[in-house]
N, C-alpha and C positions, 0 to 999 in steps of 0.2 A: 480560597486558594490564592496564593500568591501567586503577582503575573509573573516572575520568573521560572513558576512551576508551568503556569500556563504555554509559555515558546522555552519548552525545557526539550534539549537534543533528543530527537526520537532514531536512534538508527534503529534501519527499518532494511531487514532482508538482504544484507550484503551490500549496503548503504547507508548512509545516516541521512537523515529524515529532520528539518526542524517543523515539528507540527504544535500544533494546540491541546493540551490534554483539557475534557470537557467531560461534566458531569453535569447534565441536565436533563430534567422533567420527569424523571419518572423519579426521583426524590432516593438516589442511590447511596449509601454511605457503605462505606467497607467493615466489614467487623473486626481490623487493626486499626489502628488509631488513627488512620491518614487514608483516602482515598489515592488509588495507584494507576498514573499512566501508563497507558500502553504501549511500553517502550524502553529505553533503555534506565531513564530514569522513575523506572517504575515502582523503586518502593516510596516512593514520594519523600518528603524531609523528616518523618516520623518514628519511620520502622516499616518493615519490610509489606511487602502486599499478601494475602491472602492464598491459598492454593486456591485455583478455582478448576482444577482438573477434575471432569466429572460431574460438576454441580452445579444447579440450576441460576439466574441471577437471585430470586428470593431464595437462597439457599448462603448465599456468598456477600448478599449486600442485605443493609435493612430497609424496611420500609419500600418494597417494590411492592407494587399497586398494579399497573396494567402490561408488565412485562413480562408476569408470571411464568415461569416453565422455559424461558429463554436461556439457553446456554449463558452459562456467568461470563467467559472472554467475549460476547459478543455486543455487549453493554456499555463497557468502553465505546467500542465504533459507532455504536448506533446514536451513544451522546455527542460523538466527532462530528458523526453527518447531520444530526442537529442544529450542534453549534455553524458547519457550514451551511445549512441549509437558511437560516435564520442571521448571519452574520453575529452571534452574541457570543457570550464568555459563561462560563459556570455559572456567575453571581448573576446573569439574569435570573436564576431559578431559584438558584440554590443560596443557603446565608454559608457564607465562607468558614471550611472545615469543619460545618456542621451540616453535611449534605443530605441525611436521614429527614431534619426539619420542616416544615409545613408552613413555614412560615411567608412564604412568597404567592400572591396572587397568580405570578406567574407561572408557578410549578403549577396548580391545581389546574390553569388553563390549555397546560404543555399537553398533562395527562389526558384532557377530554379532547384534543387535540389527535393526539396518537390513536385512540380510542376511533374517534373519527375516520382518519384514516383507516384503519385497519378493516372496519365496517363498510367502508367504499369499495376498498378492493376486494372484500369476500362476497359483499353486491350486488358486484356490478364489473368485476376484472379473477372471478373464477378464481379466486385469492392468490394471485399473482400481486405484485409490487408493481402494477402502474401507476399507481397517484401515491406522493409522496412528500414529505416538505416542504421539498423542494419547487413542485410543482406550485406550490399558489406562493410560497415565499419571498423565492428568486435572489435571496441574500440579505433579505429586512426582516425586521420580528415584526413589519406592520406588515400584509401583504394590498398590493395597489388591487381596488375595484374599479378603477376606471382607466380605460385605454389609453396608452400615453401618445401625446401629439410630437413628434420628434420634430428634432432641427434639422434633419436629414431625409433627404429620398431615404425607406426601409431599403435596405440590403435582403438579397434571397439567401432566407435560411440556409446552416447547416448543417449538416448531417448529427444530430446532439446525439450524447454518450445514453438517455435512455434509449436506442435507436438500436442499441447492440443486440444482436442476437441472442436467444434465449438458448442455456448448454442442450445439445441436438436439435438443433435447427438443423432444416435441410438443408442440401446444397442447391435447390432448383427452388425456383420461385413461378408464381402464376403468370403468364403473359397477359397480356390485352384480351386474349380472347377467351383467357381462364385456362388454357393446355400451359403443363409447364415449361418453364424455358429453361435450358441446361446452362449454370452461368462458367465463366469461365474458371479454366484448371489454376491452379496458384503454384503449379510447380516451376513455370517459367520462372516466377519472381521468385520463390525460395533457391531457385538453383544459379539463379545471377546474383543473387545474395552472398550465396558459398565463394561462387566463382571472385568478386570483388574483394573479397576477403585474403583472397591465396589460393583458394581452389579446397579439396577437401582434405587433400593428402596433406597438406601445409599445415591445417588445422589440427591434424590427428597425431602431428609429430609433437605438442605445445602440451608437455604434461605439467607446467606447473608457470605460474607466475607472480611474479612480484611488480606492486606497483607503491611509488612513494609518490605523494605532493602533497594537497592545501584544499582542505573544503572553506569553500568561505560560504556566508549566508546573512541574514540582518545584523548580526550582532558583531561582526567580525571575520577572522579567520584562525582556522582551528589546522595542522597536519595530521596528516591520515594515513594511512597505510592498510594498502590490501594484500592479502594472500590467497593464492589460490591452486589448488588441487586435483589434475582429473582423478577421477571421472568428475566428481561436483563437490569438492571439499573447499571452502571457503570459510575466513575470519578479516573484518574489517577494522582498525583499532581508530579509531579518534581524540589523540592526545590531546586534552585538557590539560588548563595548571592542576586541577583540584583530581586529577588522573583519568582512567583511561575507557571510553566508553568501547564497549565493543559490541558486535553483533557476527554469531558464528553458525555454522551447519556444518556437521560433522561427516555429514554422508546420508545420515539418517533423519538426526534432527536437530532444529537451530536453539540457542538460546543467547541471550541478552544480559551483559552486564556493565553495571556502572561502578563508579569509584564509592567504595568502602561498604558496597551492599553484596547479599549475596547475585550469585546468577541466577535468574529464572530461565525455566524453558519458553519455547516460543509455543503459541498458540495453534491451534491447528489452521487455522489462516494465513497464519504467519509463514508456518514451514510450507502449506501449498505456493506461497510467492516466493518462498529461498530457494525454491528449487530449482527457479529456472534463473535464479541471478548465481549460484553456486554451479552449473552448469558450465565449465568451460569450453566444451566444444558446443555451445548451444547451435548454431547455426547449422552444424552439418547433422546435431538429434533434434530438429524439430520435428520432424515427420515423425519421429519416436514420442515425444514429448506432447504433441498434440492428435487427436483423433478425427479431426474435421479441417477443413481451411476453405474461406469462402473468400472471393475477391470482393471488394467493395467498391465504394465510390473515389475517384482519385482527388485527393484533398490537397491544399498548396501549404508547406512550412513553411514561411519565412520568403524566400522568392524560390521555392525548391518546388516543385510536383514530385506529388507520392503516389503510390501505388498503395493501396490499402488493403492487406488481406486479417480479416479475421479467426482465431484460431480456438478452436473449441478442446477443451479437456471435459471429458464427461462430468456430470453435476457441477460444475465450477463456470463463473462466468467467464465469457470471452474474453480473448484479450488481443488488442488491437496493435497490428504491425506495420507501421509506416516505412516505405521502404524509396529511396530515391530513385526517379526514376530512369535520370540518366547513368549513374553511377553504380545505381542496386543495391548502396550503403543501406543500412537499416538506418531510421534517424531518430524514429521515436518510437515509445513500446509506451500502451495503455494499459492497466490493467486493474480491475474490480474485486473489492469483497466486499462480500454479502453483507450486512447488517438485517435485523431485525424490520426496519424504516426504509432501504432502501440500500446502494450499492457507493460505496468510497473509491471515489477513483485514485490513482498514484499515475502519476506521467511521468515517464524518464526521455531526454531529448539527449541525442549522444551527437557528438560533432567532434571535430579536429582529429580525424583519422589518419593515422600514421602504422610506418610498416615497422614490426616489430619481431624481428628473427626471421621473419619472413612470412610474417601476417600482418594485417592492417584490425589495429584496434581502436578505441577513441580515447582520445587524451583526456577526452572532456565529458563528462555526464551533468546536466541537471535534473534534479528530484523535483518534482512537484505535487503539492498536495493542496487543497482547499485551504490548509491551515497556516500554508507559506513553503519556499522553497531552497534552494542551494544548493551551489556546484561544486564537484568535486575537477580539478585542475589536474593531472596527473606528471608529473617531471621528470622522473624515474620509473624507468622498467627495465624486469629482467626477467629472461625466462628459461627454462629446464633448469631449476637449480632445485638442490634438497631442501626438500619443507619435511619436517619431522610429522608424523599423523598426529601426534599429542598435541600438534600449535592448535591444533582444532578441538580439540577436546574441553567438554563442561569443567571448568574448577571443583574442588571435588568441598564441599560445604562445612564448615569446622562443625565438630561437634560443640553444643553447649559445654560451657563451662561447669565445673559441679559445684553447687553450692556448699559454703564454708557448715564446717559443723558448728552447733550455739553450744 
């Protein structure tokens, strides 16, 4: 794989995303001629990707060994969190655009690797995903066996993203004395949230908006444009020279396209996170949108204190709401998918909040992922204006061409 396929534009959910696309260890090759990121430029440079709707990764790739019976979307990620969990690139594993091959020491050590893992956690963790790559890796393919002597006094731990609550976790936890302790309500801080925003009534007048400016990221700067729809109708465009990547959700479901390929639809991972970035009134449907909310430990942004609440959607993991504590702005939003190996995180940090018709939005979002990040800068806005439902709508796919008669 070429490294420009590798930091190739991932818009991701009603943003664009610059990540790593990775194909390692378990020896995956797509059965079109090119293996395909999970993303906007996902038929790769070859030809378009595969359907994998419905069917298994040994079903959709070749040569899968110990991922057997694994939904085919979810193979992608699970090579992502790999690759971050290890800090490497495809070609540790794999020999480039021949990712089916056996030819790497490394792939065979990947597989008894995973295999390992997997065996721990059914063990000895009730086959839950507590030990993980990541766990003895920490971002090297070597992992350290001996304790490191720092230059520094240690600092007291964080509260780490394996930490998050499992979907229906209680809301009470055990005391000291083992009675449980009723932890605190999170409606104070979801309802000074609304309030800092405009209040609720302000939120539910904003049926539609437009937003123009400038993602920039490693390589540059790209304009962008968002659209957006109540109830939760959103499409993000990313003009490139080479044209236009987008990433859209219709109401129902998202899908992803890049310049001169068709559009795919989004994953079903994918549409669980577009749903609450196509969400315009998010803040006054959270209590709609979520089924649980638990307060957490208050953690510092930057020189901000937050207020942390946790937010459960059934079978789905939590997702993490930093919320300022003097202001009530929201500043950051965590949030997890599952992978086979373990959970991907995405962090969105939002800042320079401004009033806008007479709501306070952020001008400014950054995306982050394991695999790298960038901001979108916003310059232009407008709101209540007509958006047609078609701007959201899937491309509709050419039919083949018929062949010439001989």
């Amino acid at each position: 794989m070429k490294t420009k396929w590798l930091h190739a534009i991932f818009i991701f959910i009603g943003v664009s995303l610059v990540s790593t696309f990775v194909v390692a260890a378990t020896g995956a090759q797509s059965t079109s001629p090119a293996p395909a990121p999970a993303g906007p430029a996902a038929h790769g440079p070859q030809g378009p990707a595969p359907s994998l709707a419905g069917k298994t990764a040994d079903q959709a790739f070749k040569n899968i060994q110990v991922l057997k019976g694994t939904p085919a979307d979810q193979l992608i990620p699970a090579m992502q969190f790999i690759s971050a969990s290890l800090g490497v690139e495809c070609e540790f594993c794999h020999v480039e655009n021949e990712f089916d091959k056996d030819d790497k020491k490394s792939k065979a050590a990947a597989r008894k690797m995973i295999q390992m893992q997997m065996a721990i956690n059914k063990d000895h963790f009730e086959g839950h995903t507590d030990v993980t790559c990541y766990s003895c890796h920490r971002g090297s393919h070597d992992p350290v066996a001996v304790p490191i002597i720092s230059d520094e006094e240690p600092k007291p731990p964080t509260v780490a993203a394996a930490s998050t609550p499992q979907p229906g976790s209680p809301a009470t936890a055990p005391s000291p004395g083992g009675a449980p302790q009723q932890r605190p309500s999170a409606d104070p801080i979801l309802n000074k949230y609304v309030q800092a925003l405009g209040g609720a009534e302000a939120i539910q007048k904003v049926s539609s908006r437009i937003e123009k400016g400038n993602m920039t990221f490693a390589r540059g700067q790209q304009p962008v444009e968002v659209f957006a729809k109540a109830p939760d109708k959103r499409i993000t465009v990313v003009h490139q020279q080479n044209g236009d990547n987008v990433t859209a959700y219709d109401g129902h479901a998202g899908w992803l396209g890049t310049p001169r390929r068709p559009a795919r639809d989004m994953s079903d991972q994918e549409n669980d996170a577009v749903r609450l970035d196509a969400d315009l009134h998010f803040a006054t449907d959270l209590k709609q949108i979520f089924s649980q909310f638990r307060v957490g430990r208050p953690e510092k942004i930057g020189d901000r204190q937050t207020a942390v609440v946790f937010a459960v959607r059934q079978g789905l993991p939590p997702v993490r709401l930093y919320f300022d504590q003097e202001s009530g702005l929201l500043l950051r939003l965590v949030r997890y998918a599952e992978t086979p190996l373990g959970r991907n995180p995405t962090e969105i940090d939002y800042a320079d909040y401004r009033d806008a018709g007479g709501v306070k939005i952020p001008y400014r979002w950054t995306i982050a992922r394991p695999g790298g990040r960038f901001t979108i800068q916003v310059d232009q806005v407008q709101e209540n204006v007509a958006i047609d439902d078609a701007k959201f709508a899937k491309p509709a796919t050419a039919a083949p061409a018929a062949e010439p008669a001989k």
